[in-house]
N, C-alpha and C positions, 0 to 999 in steps of 0.2 A: 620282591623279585631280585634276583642276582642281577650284576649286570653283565651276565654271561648271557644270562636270557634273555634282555632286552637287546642284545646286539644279533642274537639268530633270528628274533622276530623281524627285523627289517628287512627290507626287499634289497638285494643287489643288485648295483646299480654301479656301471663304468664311467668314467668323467668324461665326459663330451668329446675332451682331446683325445682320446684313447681310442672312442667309437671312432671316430674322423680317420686317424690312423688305421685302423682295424679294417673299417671299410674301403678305405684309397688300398690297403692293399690290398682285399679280397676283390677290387673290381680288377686291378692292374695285372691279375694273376687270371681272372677270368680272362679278360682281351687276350692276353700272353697264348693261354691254351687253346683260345678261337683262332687266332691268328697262325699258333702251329698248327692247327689242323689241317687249315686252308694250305697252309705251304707244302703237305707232305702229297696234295692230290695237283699231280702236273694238266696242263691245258688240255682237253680231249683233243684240239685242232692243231696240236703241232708240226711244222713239216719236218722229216725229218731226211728229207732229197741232200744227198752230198754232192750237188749242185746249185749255185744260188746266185742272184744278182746281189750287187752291193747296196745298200741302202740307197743309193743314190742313183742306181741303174749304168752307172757308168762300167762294172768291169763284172764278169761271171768269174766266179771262183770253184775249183771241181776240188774237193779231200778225199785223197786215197789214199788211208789208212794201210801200212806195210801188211799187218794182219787185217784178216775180214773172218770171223768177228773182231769189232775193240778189243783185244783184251786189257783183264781188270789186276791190276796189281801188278802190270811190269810195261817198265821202259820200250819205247818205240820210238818208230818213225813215219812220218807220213811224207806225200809229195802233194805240195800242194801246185795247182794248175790256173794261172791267170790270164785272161783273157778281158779283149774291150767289148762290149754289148754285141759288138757287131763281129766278134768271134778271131781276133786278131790276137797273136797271143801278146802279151806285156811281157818283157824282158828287163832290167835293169829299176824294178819293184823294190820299194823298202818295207818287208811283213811283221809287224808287229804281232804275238800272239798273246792271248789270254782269255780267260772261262772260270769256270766253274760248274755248282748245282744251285740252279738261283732257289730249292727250296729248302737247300741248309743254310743258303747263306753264306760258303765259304768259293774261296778260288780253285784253282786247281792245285795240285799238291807241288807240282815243278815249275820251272820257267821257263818251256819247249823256245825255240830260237830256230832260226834260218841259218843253216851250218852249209847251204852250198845252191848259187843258183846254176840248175843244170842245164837252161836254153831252151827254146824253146816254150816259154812261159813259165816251165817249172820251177818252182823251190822245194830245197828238204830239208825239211823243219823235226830237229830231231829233241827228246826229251820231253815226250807226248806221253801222259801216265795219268792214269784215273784209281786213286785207288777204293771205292766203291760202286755196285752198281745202283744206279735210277737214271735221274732227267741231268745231262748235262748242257752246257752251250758253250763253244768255242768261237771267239771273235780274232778276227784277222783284219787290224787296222793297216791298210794300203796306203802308201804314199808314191806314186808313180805320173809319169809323163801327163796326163791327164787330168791331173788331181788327187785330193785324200779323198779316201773313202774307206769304209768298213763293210765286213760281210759278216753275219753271225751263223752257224751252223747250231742245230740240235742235233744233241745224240742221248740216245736210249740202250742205254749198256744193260 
């Protein structure tokens, strides 16, 4: 026999290191694809009231988006509207903003900011921009006479 032929008759066979490799990635790639699936289907139960108490109960917060609908791919502005539980409005607030789509995983594309408080409880927070639609969540961390506190808002663009 050649040894051409004694080398096809053997069984192929991977070095153990190889199989270990092979398979740590075909599980890490499975999870990976589980895991996006899950992210691409938002909560059936989300609220999506552009009214909300702060995590803490201490202030309500009302977002009145300039347009209604959001629009998708251009600059805005909203007012937003702060008040204490008990409906008093907050005046002299420090609004931190930020968000995202928690199922891609990224932030918002801009850094919206509080450009002027107008009294009355209100701020305008301008440089509001989404530029796709699904599930977003906008958070407005509070720092005011009362204490810090955050509110998170959903939006379904």
């Amino acid at each position: 026999m050649s040894k051409v032929t004694l080398l096809a008759r053997r069984p192929f066979r991977l070095p153990a290191r190889r199989l270990g490799v092979a398979g740590a990635a075909l599980g890490a790639a499975v999870l990976l694809a589980t895991h996006l699936h899950a992210m691409m289907q938002a909560p059936a139960d989300l609220d999506y009231a552009r009214t909300r108490l702060s995590a803490s109960g201490a202030y309500r917060a009302t977002i009145a988006p300039e347009a209604d609908p959001i629009p998708v791919g251009r600059l805005h502005a909203w007012t937003v509207h702060l008040e204490t539980s008990a409906g008093q409005p907050v005046d002299g607030a420090t609004l931190r903003v930020s968000g995202g789509m928690p199922q891609h995983g990224h932030g918002l594309p801009t850094k919206p900011r509080v450009t002027a408080a107008l009294g009355g409880g209100d701020y305008k927070v301008e440089g509001m921009k989404f530029n796709m639609r699904g599930w977003w969540t906008v958070t407005l961390a509070l720092a005011a006479p009362a204490g810090a506190d955050s509110v998170t808002f959903n939006l379904k663009l």
